[in-house]
C-alpha positions in Angstrom: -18.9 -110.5 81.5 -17.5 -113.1 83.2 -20.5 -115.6 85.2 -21.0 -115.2 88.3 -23.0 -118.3 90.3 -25.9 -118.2 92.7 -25.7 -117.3 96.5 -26.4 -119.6 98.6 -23.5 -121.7 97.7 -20.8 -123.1 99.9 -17.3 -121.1 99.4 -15.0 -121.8 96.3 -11.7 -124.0 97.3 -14.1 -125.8 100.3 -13.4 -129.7 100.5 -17.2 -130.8 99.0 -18.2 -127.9 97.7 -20.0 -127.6 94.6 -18.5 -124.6 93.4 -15.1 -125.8 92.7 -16.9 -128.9 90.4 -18.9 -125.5 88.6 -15.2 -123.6 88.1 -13.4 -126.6 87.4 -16.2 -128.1 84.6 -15.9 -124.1 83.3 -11.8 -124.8 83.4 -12.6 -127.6 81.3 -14.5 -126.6 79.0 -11.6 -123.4 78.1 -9.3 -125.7 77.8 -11.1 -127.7 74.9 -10.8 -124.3 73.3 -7.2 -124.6 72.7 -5.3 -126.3 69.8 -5.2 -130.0 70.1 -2.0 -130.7 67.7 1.1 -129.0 68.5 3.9 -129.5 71.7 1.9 -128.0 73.9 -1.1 -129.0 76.0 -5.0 -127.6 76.1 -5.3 -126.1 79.2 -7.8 -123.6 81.1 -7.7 -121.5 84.3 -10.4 -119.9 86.4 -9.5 -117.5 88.7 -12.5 -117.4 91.6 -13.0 -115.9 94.9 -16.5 -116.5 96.9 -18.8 -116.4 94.1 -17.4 -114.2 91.3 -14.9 -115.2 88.7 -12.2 -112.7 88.3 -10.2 -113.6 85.6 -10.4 -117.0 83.1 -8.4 -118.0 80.0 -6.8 -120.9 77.9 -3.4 -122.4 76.2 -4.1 -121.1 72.6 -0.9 -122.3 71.3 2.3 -122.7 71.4 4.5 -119.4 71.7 1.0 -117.8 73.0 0.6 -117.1 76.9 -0.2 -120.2 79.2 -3.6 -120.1 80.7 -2.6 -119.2 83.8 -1.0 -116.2 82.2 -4.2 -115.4 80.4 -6.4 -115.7 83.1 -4.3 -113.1 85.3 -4.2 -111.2 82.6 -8.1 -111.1 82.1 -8.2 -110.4 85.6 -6.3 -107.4 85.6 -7.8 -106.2 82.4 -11.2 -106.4 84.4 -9.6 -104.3 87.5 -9.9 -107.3 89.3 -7.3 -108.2 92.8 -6.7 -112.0 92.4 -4.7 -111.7 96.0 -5.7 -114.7 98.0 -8.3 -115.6 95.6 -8.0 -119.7 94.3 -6.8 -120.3 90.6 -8.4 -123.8 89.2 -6.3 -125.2 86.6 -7.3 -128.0 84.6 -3.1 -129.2 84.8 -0.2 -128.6 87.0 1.1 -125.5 86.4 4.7 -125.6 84.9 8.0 -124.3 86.5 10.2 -124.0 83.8 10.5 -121.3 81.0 10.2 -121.8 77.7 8.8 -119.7 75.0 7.2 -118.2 78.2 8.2 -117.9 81.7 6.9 -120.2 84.8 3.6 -120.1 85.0 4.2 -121.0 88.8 6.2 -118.1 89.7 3.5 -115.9 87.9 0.8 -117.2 90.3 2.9 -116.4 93.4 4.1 -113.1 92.2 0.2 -112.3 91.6 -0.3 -113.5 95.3 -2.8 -115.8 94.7 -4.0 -117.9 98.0 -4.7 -121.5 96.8 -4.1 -123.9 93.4 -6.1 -126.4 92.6 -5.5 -128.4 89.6 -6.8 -131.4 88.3 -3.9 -133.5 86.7 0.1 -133.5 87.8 2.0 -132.7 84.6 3.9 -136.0 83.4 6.5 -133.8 81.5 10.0 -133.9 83.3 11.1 -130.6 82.1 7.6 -128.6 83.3 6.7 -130.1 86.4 7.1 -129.0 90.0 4.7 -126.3 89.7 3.1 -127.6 92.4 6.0 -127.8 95.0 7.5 -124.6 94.1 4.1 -123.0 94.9 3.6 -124.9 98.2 7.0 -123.9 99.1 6.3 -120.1 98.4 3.2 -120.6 101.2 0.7 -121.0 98.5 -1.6 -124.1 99.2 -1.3 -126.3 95.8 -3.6 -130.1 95.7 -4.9 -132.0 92.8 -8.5 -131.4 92.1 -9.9 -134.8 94.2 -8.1 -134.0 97.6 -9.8 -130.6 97.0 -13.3 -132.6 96.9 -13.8 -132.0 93.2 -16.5 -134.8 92.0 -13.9 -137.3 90.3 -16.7 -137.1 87.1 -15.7 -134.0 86.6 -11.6 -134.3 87.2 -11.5 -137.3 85.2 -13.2 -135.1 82.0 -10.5 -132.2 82.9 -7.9 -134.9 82.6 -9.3 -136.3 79.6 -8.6 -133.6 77.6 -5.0 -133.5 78.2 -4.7 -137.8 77.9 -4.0 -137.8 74.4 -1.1 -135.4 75.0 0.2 -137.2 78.2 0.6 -140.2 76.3 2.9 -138.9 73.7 4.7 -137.0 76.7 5.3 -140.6 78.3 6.4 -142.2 75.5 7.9 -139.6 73.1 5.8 -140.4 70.1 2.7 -138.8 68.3 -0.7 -140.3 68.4 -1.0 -141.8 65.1 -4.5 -141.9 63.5 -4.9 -144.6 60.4 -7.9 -142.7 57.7 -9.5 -144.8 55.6 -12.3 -144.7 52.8 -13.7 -147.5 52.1 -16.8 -149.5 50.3 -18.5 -151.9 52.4 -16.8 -154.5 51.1 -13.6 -153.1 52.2 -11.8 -151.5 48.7 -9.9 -148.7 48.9 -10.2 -148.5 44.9 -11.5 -150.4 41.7 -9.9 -152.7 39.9 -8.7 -150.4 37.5 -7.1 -147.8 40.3 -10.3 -145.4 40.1 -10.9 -144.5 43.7 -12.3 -140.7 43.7 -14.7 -140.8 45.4 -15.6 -143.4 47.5 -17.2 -141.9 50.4 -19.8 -138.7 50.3 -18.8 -135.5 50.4 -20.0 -135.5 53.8 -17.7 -137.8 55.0 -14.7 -135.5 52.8 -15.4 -132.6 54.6 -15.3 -134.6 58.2 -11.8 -136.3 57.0 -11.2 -132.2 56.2 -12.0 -131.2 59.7 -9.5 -134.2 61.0 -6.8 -132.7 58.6 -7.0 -129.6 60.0 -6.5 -131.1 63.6 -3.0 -132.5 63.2 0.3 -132.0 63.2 1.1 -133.7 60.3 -0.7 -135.9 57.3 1.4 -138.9 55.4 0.8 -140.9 52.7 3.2 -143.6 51.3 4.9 -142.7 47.7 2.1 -145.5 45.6 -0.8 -143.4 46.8 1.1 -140.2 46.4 1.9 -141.1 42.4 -1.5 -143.0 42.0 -3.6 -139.7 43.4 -1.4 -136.8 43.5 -2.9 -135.6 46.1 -2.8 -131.9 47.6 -3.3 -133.1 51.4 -4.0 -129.7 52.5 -6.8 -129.1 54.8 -10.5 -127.2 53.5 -12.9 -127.5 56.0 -16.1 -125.8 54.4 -16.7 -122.5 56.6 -13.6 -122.1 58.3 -11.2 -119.4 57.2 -7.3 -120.1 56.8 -7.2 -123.3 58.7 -4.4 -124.8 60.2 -2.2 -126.7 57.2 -0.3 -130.0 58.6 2.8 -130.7 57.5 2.9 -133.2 54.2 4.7 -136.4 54.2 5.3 -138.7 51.7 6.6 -142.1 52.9 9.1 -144.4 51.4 12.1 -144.9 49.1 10.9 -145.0 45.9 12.0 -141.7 43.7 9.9 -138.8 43.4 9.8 -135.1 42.3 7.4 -133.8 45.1 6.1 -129.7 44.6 7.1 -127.4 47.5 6.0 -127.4 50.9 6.5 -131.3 50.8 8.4 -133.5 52.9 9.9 -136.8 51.3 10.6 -139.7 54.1 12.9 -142.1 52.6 12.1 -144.5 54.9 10.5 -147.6 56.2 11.3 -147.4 59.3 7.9 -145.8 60.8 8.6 -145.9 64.3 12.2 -144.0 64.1 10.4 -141.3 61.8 7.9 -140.7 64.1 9.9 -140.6 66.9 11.5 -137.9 65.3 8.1 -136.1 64.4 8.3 -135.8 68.3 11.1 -134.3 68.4 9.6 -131.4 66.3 6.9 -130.7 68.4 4.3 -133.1 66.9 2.0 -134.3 68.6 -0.8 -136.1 66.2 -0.3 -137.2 62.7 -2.0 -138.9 60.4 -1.8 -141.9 58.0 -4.1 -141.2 55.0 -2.8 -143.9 52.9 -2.2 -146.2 51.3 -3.0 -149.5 51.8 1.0 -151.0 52.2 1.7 -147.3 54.5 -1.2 -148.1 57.3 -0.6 -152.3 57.1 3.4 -151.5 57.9 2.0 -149.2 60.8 -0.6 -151.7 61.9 1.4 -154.5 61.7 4.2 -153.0 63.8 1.6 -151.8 66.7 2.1 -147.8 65.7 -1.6 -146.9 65.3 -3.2 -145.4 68.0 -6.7 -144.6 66.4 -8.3 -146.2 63.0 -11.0 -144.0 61.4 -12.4 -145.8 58.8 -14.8 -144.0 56.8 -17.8 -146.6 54.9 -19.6 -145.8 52.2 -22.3 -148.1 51.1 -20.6 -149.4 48.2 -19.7 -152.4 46.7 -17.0 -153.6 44.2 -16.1 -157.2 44.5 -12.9 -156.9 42.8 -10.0 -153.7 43.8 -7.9 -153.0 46.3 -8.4 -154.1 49.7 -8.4 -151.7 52.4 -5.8 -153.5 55.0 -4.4 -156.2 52.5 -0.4 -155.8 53.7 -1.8 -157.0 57.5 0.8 -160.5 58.6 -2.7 -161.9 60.5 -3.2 -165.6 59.1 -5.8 -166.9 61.7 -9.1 -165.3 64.1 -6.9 -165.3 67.2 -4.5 -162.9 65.9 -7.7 -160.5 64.5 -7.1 -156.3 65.9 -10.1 -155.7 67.9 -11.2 -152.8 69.8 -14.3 -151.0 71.2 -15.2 -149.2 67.7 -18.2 -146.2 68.0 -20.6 -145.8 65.1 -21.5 -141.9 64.0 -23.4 -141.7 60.9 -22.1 -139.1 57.9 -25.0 -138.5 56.0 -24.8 -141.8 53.4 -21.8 -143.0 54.7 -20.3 -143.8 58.4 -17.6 -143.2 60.0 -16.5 -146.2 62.5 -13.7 -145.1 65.0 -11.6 -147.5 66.9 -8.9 -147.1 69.3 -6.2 -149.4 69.2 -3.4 -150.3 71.9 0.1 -149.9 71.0 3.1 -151.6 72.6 4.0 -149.1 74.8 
């Protein structure tokens, strides 16, 4: 059954009130419930009048309903009149159609009295969902001039920044993975490099596979590992598969289901990942592959995995990087979470755009 919150509470939708920062942190929290690769955004919806939810759902994907959509739907399955109740929507609701229909005109045709949502969509082709309502009577404000606690609206927001980003600049988040020894080798001397890190630290780098659109590797570590590149995240059944991309010109017979890039031009190819709907990729290797990409500002994220190792001699994990002096070092704000042996240290990097 949907939650219902205490009396006593000033009235959903009231500038101040605490109940629209309790429905929009439960918005939020549906939202990270949805898919976070594909074209689409994660998005929840609470539907909410006085102190009762009536209806609540999230984005599951694209070609799925929107979660606007869902949470009228959940309404109605619970015989539940959302007629002048208030709909709080982690983003703008869109006003275009698409695999689905305006989620806009949806709200209106359900009668609903007030939107409240807590980021204006940045995409060209969706927005307006908020003046289309506001022109059909329906009251329609962002989440802060509603009184939400701007804690909360920036979280909402959050989960939709990695998305916006690739909106504004028509490009995927790229995430750099490496596997390391603590002395920074990708590999022995004589090539060996399976395994490096635990098999704690595998099956986090298996989680991150199964969280993106797409996984690349350049054709040296393709031919040096043949590896499958799928994703098998222990406990999860049929997990989402990324697309597999091997990068560069050098000639290869690849098996089916993979993609050969004949390129070096990383930034055209990925701007035409974009262009497929992809929205996070990764970089698994090698060395030369995530140096080009560094060197040419396309990484958005580095995840480099450590195991306490060392091998002197091998092959260094960012050797191809043009940096000849301190001043021209990549820094960033890296965090620190520990993988059973081995860590994981995760850095976000700016881009040029």
């Amino acid at each position: 059954m949907p939650p219902r919150l205490r009396s006593g509470r000033r009235p959903l939708c009231t500038k101040g009130g605490t109940l629209l920062d309790n429905v929009l942190a439960r918005a939020t929290a549906l939202a990270l419930k949805g898919l976070n690769y594909g074209p689409n955004p994660r998005v929840g919806c609470v539907i909410y009048s006085g102190e009762k939810i009536l209806g609540e759902g999230y984005h599951k994907g694209a070609g799925t309903p929107h979660a606007e959509i869902a949470a009228l739907a959940d309404a109605n399955a619970k015989g539940n009149s959302v007629e002048k109740a208030c709909a709080v929507v982690t983003l703008e609701p869109c006003n275009h159609t698409g695999r689905t229909g305006p989620c806009s005109k949806a709200l209106a045709a359900a009668k609903i009295g007030k939107v409240i949502y807590a980021q204006k969509d940045p995409n060209p082709v969706a927005a307006g969902g908020a003046a289309y309502l506001s022109g059909a009577g329906i009251v329609a404000i962002d989440a802060l001039s509603a009184g939400a606690d701007p804690g909360l609206v920036k979280a909402a927001q959050d989960v939709t920044k990695v998305w916006r980003k690739v909106q504004e600049r028509h490009r995927p988040w790229v995430i750099a993975k490496v596997a390391q020894t603590l002395d920074g080798k990708v590999a022995a001397q004589d090539g060996s490099s399976q395994w490096i890190t635990s098999e704690g630290a595998r099956e986090h780098a298996h989680l991150l596979r199964a969280s993106v659109d797409a996984i690349c590797v350049g054709t040296k570590t393709y031919e040096a590992d043949l590896p499958r590149l799928t994703a098998r995240p222990k406990g999860i059944e049929n997990p989402h598969q990324p697309h597999r991309v091997v990068i560069g010109s050098s000639s290869l017979t690849l098996p089916d289901g993979f993609e050969h890039a004949k390129t070096h031009a990383l930034k055209s190819l990925f701007e035409e990942f974009f262009t497929r709907g992809y929205t996070r990729i990764l970089l698994e290797g090698g060395p030369t592959l995530i140096s080009a990409a560094l060197n040419a500002h396309l990484v958005d994220e580095l995840n480099v995995y450590v195991a306490p190792k060392i091998l002197g001699k091998g092959r260094p994990a960012f050797g191809g990087l043009n940096i000849t002096t301190l001043s021209e070092a990549i820094e960033g704000e890296a965090t620190l979470t520990r993988l059973g042996t081995n860590w994981l240290v995760k850095m976000p990097l700016k881009t040029k755009d």
